[in-house]
VOGUMAR-867913 format. One record per residue: x negated, y, z of N, C-alpha, C, O, CB in turn. Coordinates in steps of 0.1 Angstrom, whole numbers. Glycine has a CB too. Layout:
N
@neast X, nnorth Y, nup Z, caeast X, canorth Y, caup Z, ceast X, cnorth Y, cup Z, oeast X, onorth Y, oup Z, cbeast X, cbnorth Y, cbup Z
...
END
This chain:
101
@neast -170, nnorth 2, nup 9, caeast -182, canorth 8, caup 13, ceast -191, cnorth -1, cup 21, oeast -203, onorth -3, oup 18, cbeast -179, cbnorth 21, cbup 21
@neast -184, nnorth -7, nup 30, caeast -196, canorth -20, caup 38, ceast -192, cnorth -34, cup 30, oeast -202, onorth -41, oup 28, cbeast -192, cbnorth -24, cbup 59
@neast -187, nnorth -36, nup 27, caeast -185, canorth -51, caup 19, ceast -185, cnorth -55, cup 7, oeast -183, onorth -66, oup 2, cbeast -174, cbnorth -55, cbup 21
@neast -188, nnorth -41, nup 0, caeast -194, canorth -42, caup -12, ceast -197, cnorth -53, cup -18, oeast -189, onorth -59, oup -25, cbeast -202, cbnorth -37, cbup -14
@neast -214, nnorth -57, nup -14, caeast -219, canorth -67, caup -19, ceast -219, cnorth -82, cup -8, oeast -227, onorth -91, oup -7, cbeast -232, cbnorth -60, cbup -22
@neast -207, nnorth -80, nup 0, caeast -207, canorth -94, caup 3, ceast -197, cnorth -104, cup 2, oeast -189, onorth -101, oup -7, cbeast -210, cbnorth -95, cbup 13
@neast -194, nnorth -113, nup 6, caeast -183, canorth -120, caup 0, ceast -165, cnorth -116, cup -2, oeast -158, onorth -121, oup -10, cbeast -185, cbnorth -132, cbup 8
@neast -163, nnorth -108, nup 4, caeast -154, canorth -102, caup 5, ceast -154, cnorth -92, cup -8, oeast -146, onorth -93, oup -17, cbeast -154, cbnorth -98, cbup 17
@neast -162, nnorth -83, nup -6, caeast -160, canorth -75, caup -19, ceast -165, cnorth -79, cup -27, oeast -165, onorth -70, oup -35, cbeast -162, cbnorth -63, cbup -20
@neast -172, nnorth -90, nup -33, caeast -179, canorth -101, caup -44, ceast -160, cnorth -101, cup -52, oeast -157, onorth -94, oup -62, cbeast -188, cbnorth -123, cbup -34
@neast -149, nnorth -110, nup -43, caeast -144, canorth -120, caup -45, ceast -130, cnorth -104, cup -53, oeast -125, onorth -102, oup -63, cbeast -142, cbnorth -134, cbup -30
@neast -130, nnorth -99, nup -40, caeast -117, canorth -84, caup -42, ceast -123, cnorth -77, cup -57, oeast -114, onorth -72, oup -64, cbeast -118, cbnorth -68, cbup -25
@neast -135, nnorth -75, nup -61, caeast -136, canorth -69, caup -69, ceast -143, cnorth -75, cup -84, oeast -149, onorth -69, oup -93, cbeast -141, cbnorth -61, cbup -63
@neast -141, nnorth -90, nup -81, caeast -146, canorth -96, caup -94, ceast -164, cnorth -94, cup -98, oeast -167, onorth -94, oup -110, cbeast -137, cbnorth -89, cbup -106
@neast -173, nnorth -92, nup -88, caeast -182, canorth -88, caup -89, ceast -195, cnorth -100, cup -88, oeast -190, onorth -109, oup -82, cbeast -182, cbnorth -79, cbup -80
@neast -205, nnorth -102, nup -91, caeast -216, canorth -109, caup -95, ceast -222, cnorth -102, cup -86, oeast -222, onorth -90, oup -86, cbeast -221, cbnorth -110, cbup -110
@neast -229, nnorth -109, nup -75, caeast -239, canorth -109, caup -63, ceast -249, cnorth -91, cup -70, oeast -246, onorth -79, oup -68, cbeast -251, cbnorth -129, cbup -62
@neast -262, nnorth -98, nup -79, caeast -264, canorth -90, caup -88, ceast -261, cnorth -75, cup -87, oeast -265, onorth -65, oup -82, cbeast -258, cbnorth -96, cbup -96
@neast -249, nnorth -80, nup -97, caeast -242, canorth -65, caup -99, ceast -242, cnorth -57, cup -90, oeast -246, onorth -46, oup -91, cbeast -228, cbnorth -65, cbup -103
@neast -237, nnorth -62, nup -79, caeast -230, canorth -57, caup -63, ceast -245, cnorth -55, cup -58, oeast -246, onorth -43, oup -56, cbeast -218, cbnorth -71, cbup -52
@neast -254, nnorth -60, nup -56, caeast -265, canorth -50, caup -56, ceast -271, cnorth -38, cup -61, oeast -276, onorth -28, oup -55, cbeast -271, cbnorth -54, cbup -57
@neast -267, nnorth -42, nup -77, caeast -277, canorth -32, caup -83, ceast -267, cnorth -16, cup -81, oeast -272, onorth -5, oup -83, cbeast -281, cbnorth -36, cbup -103
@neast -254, nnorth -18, nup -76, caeast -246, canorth -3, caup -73, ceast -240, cnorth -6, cup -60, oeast -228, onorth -6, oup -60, cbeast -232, cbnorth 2, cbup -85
@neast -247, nnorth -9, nup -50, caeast -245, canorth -8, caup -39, ceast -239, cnorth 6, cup -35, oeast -227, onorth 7, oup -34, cbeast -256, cbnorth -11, cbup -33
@neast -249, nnorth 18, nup -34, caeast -250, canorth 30, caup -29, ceast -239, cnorth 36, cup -37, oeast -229, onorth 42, oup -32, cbeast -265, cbnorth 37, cbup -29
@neast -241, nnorth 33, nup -52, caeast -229, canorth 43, caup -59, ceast -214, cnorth 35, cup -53, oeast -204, onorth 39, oup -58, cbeast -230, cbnorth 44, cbup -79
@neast -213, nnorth 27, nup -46, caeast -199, canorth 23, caup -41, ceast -197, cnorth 27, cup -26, oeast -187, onorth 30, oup -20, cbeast -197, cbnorth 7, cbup -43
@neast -211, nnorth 28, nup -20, caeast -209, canorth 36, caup -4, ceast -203, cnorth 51, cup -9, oeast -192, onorth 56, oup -4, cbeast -229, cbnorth 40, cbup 7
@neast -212, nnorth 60, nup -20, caeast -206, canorth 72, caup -25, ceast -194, cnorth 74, cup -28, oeast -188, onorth 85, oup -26, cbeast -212, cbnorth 76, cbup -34
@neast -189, nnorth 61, nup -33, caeast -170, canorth 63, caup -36, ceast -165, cnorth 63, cup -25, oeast -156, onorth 71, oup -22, cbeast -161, cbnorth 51, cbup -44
@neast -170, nnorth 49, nup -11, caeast -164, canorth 47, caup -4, ceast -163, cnorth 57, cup 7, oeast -154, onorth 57, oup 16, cbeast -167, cbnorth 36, cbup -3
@neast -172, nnorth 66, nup 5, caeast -174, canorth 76, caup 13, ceast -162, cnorth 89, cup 10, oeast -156, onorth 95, oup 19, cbeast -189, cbnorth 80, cbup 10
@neast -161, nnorth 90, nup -6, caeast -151, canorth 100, caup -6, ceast -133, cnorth 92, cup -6, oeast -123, onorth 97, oup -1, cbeast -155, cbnorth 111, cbup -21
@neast -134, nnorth 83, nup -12, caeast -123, canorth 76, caup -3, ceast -121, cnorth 78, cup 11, oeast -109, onorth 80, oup 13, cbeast -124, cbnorth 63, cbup -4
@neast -128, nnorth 77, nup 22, caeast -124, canorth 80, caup 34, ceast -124, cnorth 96, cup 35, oeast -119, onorth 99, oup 46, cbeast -133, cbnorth 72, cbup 43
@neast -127, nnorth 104, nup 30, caeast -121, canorth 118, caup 28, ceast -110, cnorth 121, cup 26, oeast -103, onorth 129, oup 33, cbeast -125, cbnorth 123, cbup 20
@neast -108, nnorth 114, nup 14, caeast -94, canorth 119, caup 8, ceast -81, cnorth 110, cup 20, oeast -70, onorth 115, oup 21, cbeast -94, cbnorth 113, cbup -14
@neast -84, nnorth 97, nup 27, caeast -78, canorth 93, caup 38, ceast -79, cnorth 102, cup 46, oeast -69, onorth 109, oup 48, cbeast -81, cbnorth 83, cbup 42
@neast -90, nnorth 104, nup 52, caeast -92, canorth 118, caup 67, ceast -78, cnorth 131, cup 65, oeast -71, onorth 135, oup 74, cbeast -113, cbnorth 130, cbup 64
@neast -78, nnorth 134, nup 51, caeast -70, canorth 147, caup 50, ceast -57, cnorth 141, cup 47, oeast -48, onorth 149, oup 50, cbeast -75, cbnorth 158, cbup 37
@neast -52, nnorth 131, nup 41, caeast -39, canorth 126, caup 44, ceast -34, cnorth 121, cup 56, oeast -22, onorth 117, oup 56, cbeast -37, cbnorth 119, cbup 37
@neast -43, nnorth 120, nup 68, caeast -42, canorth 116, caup 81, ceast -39, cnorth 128, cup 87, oeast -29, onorth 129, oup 94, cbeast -53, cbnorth 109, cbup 87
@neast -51, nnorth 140, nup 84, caeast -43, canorth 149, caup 88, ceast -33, cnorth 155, cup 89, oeast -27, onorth 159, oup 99, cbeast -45, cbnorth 154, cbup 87
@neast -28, nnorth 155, nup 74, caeast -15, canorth 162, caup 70, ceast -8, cnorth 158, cup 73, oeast 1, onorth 166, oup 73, cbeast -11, cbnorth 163, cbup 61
@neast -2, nnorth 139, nup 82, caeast 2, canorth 135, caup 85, ceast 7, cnorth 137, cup 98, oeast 18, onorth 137, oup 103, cbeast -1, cbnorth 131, cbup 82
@neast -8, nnorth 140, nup 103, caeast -6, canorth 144, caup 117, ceast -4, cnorth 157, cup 126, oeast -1, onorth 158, oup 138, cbeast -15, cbnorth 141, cbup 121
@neast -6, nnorth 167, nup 115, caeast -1, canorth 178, caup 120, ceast 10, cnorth 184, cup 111, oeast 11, onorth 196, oup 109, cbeast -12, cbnorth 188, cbup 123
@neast 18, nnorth 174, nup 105, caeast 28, canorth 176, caup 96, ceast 28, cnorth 189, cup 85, oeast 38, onorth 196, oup 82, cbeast 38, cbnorth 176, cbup 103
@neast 15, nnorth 190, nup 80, caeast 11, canorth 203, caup 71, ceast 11, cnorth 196, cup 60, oeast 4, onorth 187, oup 55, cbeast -2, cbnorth 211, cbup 74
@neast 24, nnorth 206, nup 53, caeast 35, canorth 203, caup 39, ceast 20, cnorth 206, cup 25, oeast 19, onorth 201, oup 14, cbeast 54, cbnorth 220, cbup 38
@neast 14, nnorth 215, nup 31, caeast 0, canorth 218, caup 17, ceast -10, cnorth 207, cup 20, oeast -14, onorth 202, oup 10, cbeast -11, cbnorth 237, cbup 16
@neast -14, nnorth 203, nup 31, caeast -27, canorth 196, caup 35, ceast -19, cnorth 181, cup 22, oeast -26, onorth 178, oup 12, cbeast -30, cbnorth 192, cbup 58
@neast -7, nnorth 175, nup 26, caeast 0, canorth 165, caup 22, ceast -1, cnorth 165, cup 7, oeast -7, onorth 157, oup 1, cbeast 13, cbnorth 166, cbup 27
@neast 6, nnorth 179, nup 1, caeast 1, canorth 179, caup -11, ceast -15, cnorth 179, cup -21, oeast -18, onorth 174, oup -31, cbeast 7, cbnorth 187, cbup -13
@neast -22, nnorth 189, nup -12, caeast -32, canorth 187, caup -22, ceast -40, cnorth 177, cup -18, oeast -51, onorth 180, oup -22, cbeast -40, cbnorth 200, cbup -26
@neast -40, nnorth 163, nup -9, caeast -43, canorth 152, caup -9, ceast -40, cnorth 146, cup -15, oeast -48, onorth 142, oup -23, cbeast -42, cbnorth 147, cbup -3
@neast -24, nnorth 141, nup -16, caeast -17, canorth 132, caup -27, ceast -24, cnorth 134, cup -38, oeast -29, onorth 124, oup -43, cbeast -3, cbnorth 136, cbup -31
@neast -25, nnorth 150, nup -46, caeast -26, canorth 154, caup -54, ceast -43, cnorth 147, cup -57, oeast -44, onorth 138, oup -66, cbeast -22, cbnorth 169, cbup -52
@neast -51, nnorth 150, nup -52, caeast -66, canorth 144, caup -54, ceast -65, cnorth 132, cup -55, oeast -71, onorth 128, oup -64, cbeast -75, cbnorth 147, cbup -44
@neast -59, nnorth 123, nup -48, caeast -57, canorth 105, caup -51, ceast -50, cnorth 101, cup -60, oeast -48, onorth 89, oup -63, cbeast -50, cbnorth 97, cbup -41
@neast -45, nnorth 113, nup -65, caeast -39, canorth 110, caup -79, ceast -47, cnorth 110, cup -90, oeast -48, onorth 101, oup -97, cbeast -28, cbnorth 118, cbup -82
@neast -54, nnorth 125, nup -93, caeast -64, canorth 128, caup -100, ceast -77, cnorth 116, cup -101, oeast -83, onorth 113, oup -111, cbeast -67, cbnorth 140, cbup -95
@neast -79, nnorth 112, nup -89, caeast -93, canorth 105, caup -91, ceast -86, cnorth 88, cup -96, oeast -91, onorth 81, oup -105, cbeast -104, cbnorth 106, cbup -73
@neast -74, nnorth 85, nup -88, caeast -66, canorth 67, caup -97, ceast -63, cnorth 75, cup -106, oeast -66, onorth 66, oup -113, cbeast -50, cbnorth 55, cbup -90
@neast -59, nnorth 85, nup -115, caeast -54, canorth 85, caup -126, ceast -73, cnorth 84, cup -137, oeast -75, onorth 78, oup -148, cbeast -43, cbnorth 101, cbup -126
@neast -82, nnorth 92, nup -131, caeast -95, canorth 92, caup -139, ceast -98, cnorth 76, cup -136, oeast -100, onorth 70, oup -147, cbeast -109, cbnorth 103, cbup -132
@neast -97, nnorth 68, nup -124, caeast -103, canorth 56, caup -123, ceast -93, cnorth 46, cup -135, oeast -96, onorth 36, oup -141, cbeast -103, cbnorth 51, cbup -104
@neast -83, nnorth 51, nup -134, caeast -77, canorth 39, caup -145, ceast -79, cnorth 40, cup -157, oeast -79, onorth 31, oup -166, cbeast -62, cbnorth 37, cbup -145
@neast -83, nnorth 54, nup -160, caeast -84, canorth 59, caup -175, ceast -100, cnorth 55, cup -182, oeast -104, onorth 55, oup -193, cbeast -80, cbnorth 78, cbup -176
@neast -108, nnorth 52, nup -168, caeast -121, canorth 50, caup -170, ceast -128, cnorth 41, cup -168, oeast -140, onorth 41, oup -173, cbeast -126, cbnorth 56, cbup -167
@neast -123, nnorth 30, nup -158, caeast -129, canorth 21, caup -154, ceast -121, cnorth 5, cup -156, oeast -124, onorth -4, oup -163, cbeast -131, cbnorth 26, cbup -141
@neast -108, nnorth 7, nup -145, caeast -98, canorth -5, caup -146, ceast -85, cnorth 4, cup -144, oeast -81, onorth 13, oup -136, cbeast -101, cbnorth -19, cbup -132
@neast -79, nnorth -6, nup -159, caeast -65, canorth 4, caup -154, ceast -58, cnorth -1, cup -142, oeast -54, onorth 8, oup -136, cbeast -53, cbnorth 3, cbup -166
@neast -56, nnorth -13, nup -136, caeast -56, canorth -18, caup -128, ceast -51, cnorth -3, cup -115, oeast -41, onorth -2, oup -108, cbeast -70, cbnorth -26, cbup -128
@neast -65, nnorth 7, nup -116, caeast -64, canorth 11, caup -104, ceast -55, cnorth 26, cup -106, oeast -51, onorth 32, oup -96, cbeast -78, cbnorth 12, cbup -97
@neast -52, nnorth 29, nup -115, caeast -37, canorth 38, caup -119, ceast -28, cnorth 31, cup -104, oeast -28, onorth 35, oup -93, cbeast -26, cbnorth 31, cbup -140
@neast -22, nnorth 14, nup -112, caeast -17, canorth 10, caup -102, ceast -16, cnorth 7, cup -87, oeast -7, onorth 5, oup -79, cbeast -17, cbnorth 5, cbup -106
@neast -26, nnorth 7, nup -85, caeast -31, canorth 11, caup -67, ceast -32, cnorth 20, cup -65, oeast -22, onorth 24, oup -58, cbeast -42, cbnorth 8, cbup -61
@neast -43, nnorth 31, nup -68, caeast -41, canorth 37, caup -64, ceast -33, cnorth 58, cup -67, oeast -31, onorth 68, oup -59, cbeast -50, cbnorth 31, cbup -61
@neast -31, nnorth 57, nup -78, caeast -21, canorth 69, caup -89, ceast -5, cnorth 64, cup -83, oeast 2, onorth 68, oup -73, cbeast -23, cbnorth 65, cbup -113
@neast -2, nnorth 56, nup -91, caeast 12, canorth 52, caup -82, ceast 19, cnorth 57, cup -68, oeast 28, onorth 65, oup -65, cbeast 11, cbnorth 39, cbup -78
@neast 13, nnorth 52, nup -62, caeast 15, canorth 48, caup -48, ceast 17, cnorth 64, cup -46, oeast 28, onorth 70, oup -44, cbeast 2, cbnorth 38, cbup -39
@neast 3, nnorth 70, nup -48, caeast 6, canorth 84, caup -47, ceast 16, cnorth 93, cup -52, oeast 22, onorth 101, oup -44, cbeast -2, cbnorth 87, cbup -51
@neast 17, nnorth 92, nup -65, caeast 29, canorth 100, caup -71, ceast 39, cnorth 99, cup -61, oeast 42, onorth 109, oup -55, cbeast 35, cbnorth 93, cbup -84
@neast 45, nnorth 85, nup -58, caeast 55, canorth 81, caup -50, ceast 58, cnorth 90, cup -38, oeast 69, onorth 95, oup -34, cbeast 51, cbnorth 69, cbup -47
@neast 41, nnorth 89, nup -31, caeast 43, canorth 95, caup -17, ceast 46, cnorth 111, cup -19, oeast 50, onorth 117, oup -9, cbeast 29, cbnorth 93, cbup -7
@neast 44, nnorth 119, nup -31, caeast 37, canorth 128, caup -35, ceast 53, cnorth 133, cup -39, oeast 55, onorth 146, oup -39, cbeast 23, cbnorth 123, cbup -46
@neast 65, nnorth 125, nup -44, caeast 75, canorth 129, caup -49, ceast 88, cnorth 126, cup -38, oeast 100, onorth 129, oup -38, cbeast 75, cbnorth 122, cbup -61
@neast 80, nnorth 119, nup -28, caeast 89, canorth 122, caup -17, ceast 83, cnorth 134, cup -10, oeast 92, onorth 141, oup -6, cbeast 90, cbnorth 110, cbup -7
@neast 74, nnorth 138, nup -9, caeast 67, canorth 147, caup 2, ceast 75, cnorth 161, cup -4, oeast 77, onorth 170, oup 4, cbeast 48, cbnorth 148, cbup 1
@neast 80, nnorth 163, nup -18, caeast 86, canorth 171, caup -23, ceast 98, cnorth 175, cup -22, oeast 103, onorth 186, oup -21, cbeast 85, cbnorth 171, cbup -31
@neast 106, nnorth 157, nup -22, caeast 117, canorth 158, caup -20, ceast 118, cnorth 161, cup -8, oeast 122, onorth 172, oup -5, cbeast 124, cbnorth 150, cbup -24
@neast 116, nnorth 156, nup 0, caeast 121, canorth 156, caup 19, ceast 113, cnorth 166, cup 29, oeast 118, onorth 171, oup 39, cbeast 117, cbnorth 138, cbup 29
@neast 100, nnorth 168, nup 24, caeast 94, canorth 174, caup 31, ceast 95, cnorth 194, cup 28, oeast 87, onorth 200, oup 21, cbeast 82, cbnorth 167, cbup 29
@neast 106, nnorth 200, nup 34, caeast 111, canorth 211, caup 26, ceast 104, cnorth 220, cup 35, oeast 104, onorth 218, oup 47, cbeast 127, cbnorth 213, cbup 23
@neast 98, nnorth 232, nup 27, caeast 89, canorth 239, caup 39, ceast 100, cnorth 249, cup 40, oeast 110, onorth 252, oup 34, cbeast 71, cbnorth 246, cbup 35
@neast 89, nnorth 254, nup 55, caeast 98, canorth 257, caup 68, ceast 101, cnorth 278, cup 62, oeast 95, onorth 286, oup 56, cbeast 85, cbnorth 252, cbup 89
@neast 114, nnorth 276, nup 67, caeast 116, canorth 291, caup 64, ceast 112, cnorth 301, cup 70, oeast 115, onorth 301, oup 82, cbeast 125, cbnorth 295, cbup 63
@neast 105, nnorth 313, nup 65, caeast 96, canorth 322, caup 75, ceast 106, cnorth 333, cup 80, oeast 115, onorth 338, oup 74, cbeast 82, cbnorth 329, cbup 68
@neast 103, nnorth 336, nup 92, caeast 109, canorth 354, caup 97, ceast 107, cnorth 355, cup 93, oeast 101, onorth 346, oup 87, cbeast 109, cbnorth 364, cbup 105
@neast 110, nnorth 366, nup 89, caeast 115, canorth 383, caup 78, ceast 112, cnorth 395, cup 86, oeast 114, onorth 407, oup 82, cbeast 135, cbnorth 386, cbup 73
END
């Protein structure tokens, strides 16, 4: 989102000065809901809420599974993976809690 167009995200994202100008804003707009979909897995983290956990995973999966299928498959691997992963432990270990009756 800030380093887009400078040497840092030139070099991380294979990008031509150029280029990295002419979609500046549409990469603040990703980088913007990237830090969303972080904010609500921080939460869920932090107040150990078993749904907040899932339907985050669940959205970072959806959007690396669209980004690999549409852009670089590459990002399946960063970022779909990783998720599943967390996404299939959160199932296994994370066993919600049993209610009074």
């Amino acid at each position: 989102m800030f380093f887009w167009n400078k040497p840092l995200g030139l070099k991380t994202f294979n990008l031509t000065q150029e280029l990295a100008d002419a979609t500046v804003t549409l990469a603040a707009n990703q980088g913007l809901y990237n830090g969303f979909l972080a904010a609500g897995l921080i939460f869920g983290l932090a107040t150990n809420n078993r749904v907040f956990k899932i339907f985050f995973l669940a959205c970072v999966i959806v959007a690396g599974v669209y980004g690999g299928a549409t852009a670089v498959p590459k990002i399946f691997f960063t970022q779909a993976l990783p998720a599943l992963i967390a996404l299939a432990l959160v199932l296994t270990l994370d066993k919600p809690k049993a209610r009074n009756a």
